[in-house]
C-alpha positions in Angstrom: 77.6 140.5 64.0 74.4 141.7 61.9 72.3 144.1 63.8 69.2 140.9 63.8 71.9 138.8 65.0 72.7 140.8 67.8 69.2 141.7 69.2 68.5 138.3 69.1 71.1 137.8 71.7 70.1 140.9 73.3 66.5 139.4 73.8 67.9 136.3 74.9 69.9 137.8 77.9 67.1 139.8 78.4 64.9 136.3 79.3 67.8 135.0 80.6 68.2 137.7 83.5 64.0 137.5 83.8 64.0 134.2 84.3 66.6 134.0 86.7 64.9 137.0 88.6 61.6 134.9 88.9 63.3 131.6 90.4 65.2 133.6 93.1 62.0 135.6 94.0 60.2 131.6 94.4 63.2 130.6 96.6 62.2 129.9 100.0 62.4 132.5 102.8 65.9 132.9 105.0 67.2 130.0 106.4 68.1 129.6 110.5 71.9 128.7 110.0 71.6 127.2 114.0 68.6 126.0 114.6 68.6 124.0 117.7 66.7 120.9 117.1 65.1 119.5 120.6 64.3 119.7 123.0 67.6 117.8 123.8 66.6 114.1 124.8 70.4 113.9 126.6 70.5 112.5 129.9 71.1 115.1 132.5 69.4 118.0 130.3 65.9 119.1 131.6 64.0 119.3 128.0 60.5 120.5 129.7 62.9 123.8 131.2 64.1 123.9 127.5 60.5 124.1 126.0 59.2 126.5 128.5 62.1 128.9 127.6 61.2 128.9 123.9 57.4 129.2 124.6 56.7 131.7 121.9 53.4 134.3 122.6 51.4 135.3 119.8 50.0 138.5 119.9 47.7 141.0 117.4 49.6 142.6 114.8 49.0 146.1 115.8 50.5 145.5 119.2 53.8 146.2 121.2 53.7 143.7 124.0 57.4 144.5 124.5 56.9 147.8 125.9 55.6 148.8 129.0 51.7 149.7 129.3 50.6 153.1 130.3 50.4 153.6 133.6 46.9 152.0 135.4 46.5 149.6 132.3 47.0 146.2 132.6 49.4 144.1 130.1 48.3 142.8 126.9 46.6 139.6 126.5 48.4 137.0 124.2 45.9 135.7 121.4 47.5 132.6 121.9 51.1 129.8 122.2 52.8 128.4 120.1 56.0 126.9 119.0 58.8 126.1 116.2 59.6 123.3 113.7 62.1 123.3 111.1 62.5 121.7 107.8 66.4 120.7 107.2 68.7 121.7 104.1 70.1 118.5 103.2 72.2 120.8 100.9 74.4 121.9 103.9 76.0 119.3 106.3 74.9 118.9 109.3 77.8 119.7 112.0 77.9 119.8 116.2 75.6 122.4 117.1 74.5 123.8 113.8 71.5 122.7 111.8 70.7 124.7 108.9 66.9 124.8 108.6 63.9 126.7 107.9 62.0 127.8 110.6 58.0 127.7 111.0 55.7 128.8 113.9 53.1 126.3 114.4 49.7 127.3 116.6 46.3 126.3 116.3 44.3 127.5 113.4 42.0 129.7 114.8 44.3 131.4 116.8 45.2 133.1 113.1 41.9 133.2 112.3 41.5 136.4 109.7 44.6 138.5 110.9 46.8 140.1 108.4 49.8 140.2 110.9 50.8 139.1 114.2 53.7 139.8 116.7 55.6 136.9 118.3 57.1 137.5 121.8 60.1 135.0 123.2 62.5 135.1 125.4 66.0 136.2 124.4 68.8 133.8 124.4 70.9 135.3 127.3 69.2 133.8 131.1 66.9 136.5 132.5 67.9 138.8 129.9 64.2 139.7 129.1 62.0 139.3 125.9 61.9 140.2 122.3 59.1 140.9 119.9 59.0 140.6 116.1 56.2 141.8 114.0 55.5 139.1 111.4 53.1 140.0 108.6 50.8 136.9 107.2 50.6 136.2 103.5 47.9 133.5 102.6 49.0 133.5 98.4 51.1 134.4 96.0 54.9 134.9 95.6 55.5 136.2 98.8 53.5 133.4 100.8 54.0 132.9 104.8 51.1 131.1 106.2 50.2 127.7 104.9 47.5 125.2 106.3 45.8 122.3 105.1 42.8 122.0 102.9 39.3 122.4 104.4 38.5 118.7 103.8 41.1 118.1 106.5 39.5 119.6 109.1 42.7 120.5 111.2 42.9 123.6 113.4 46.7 123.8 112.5 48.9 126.5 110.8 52.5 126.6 110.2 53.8 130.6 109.4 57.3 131.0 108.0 59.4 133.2 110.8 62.8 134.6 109.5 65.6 135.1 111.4 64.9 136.0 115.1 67.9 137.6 116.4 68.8 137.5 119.9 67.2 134.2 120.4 68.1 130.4 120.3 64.3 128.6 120.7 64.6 124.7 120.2 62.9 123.9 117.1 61.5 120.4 116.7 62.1 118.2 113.5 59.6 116.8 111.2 60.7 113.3 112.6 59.8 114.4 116.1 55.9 114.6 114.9 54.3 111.5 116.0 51.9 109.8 113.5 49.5 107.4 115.0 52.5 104.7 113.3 55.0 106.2 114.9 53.2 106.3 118.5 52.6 102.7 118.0 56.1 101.9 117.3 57.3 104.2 120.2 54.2 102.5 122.7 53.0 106.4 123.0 49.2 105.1 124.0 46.2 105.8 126.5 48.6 106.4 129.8 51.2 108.0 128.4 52.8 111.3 130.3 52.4 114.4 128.6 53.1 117.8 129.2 52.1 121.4 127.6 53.8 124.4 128.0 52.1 127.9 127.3 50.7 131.7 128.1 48.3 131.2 131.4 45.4 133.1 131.2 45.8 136.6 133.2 50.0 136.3 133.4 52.6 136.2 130.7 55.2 137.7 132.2 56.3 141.4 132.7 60.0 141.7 131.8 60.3 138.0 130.4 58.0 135.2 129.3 56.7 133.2 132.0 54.8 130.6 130.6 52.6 128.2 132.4 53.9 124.0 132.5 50.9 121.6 132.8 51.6 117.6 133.1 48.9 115.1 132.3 48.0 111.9 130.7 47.1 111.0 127.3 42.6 109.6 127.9 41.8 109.1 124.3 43.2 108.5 120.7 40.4 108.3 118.2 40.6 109.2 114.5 36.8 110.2 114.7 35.4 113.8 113.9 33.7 114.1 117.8 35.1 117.8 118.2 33.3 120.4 117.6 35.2 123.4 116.8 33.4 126.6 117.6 35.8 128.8 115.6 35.4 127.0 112.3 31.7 125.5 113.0 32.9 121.8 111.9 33.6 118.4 114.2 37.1 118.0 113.7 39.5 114.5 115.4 41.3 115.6 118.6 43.1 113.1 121.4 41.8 114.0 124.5 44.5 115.0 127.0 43.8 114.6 131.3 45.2 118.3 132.4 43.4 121.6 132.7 43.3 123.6 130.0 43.4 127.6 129.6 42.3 129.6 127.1 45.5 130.7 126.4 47.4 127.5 125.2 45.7 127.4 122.3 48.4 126.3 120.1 50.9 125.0 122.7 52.6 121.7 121.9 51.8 118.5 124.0 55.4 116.9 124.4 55.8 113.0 125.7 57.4 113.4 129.1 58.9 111.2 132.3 59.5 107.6 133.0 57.1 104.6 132.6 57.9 100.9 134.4 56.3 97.7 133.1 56.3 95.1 135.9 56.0 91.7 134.3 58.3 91.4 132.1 60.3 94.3 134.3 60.5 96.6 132.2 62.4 101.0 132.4 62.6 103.7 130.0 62.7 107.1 130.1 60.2 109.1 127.2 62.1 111.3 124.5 60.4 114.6 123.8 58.3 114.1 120.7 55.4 115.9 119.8 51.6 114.1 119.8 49.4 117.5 118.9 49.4 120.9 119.9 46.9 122.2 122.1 42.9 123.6 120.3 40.4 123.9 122.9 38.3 123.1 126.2 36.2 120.5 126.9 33.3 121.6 129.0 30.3 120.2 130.5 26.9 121.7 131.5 26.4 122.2 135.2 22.4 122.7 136.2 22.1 126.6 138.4 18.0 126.3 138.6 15.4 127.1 136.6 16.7 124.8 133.5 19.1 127.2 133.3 23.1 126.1 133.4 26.9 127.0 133.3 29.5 125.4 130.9 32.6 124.4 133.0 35.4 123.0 132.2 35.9 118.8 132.3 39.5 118.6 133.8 40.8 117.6 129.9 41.9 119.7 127.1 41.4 118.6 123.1 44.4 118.4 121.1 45.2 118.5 117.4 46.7 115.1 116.3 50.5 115.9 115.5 49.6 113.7 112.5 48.1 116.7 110.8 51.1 118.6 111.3 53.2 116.4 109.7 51.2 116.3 106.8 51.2 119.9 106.8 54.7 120.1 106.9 54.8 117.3 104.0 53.4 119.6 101.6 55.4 122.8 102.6 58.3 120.1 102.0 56.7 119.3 98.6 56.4 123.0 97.8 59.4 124.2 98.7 60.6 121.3 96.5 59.4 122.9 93.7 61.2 126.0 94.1 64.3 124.2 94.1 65.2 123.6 97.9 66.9 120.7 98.9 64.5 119.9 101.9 66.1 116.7 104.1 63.6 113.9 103.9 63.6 113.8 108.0 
């Protein structure tokens, strides 16, 4: 072999080994190899006790809301909820109690709003074994890219943050099927009445050895596709369902989950909702109350705003569509 001939190959392994360097640093984060998918919808299993046990806290980056505060301090105050879906490897088959996925934590927009990093606290997977937190930095660009959202024009206060693996856990993560587009609610009947519940951090407790999150029931009041919200974190009117329960400040982010048993009378009529998702909690609605003097109090109107699950699913479309690119085999669920 001539020396030309032989730095040519040289040079070729050489953009070889790049090359292949660069496609495994674009290869998606680590996948969950047992990702429970649920809540489980199986008769006899109690799928709210199952979301409130994987209700996730989000906390600021440079916190340690697993440690005790000093002594006369109070606990820390969550920034907000949240909770998992997963995107499936169709790669891998799917077997009895293991899904291999890859795992996002979805919350409301704003309750990211210009952090570099957050902590996530959940409980651990042994009963009333305690918590566990996990620091999780946020990276908005680049090769190394956690937190995706949807363009501006969208107006949705939704973010989906890529979590790697959370040992000492087993949260149920929901399925990109289980995000209810307004088609999909008309197909399941999921309307104005409906029973819904949310399940979150409650203002002023969260839980001192394990997360105790707070379970609110209520009924779906309105399902518009207007821009009527205005969002005081993002200045903009943005679409939200309205939801009949009381909302706290701290279930921003929180899922709303179809829940319990409707009858229809004539024809007769029984069944029993499954737990899909219809938005995720984003803010109060409150009302001016008159004190005197034209002077007045904002309280809160007994019904919290919620971010159409149809923007999450089109958020997790494009994650699909970018992870895609990178080669994944992402399950078209």
């Amino acid at each position: 072999m001539t020396k030309r001939r032989l730095f040519r190959v040289v040079i070729s392994l050489l953009l070889y080994f790049a090359s292949f360097s660069s496609v495994c640093q674009q290869n998606p984060s680590t996948k969950d190899e047992s990702a429970k998918t649920g809540p489980s919808s199986q008769p006899g299993i109690d799928y709210v006790q199952e979301a409130a046990g994987s209700s996730v806290f989000i906390y600021a980056g440079d916190s340690k809301p697993c440690e005790d505060p000093p002594q006369g301090q109070q606990p820390l105050t969550p920034a907000g909820s949240g909770f998992f879906v997963g995107l499936r490897d169709a790669s891998v088959p799917v077997t009895p109690g293991k899904v291999v996925a890859w795992r996002f934590l979805v919350t409301a927009g704003h309750v990211l709003k210009e952090r570099n990093s957050i902590v996530i606290r959940l409980n651990r997977a042994s009963p009333a074994s305690g918590f566990v937190c996990f620091p999780i930095s946020l990276v908005r660009d680049g090769q190394s890219k956690t937190v995706y959202t949807l363009k501006d024009e969208d107006a949705a206060d939704v973010v989906a943050v890529d979590i790697p693996m959370l040992p000492e856990t087993d949260p149920v993560t929901f399925s990109a099927s289980m995000l209810m587009d307004p088609e999909a609610m008309k197909k399941n009947e999921v309307k104005v009445g409906t029973n819904v519940f949310t399940v979150g951090y409650f203002l002023g407790y969260a839980g001192q050895k394990q997360n105790y999150p707070i379970t609110k029931f209520g009924k779906i009041s309105i399902l518009t596709p207007e821009r009527w919200y205005f969002n005081p974190d993002w200045r903009r009117n943005e679409e939200a369902y309205v939801v009949e329960m009381q909302n706290t400040p701290g279930l921003s982010g929180a899922p709303v989950i179809t829940y319990g048993v409707e009858f229809h009378v004539s024809p007769f009529q029984y069944r029993e909702l499954g737990p899909n998702v219809v938005g995720l909690v984003k803010g109060l609605t409150l009302a001016p109350l008159p004190i005197g003097q034209g002077n007045a109090v904002l309280i809160p109107q007994g019904a919290a705003a919620v971010e159409p699950a149809a923007h999450i699913k089109k958020l997790f479309q494009s994650i699909a569509t970018e992870y895609r690119k990178r080669g994944a085999q992402v399950a078209e669920d």
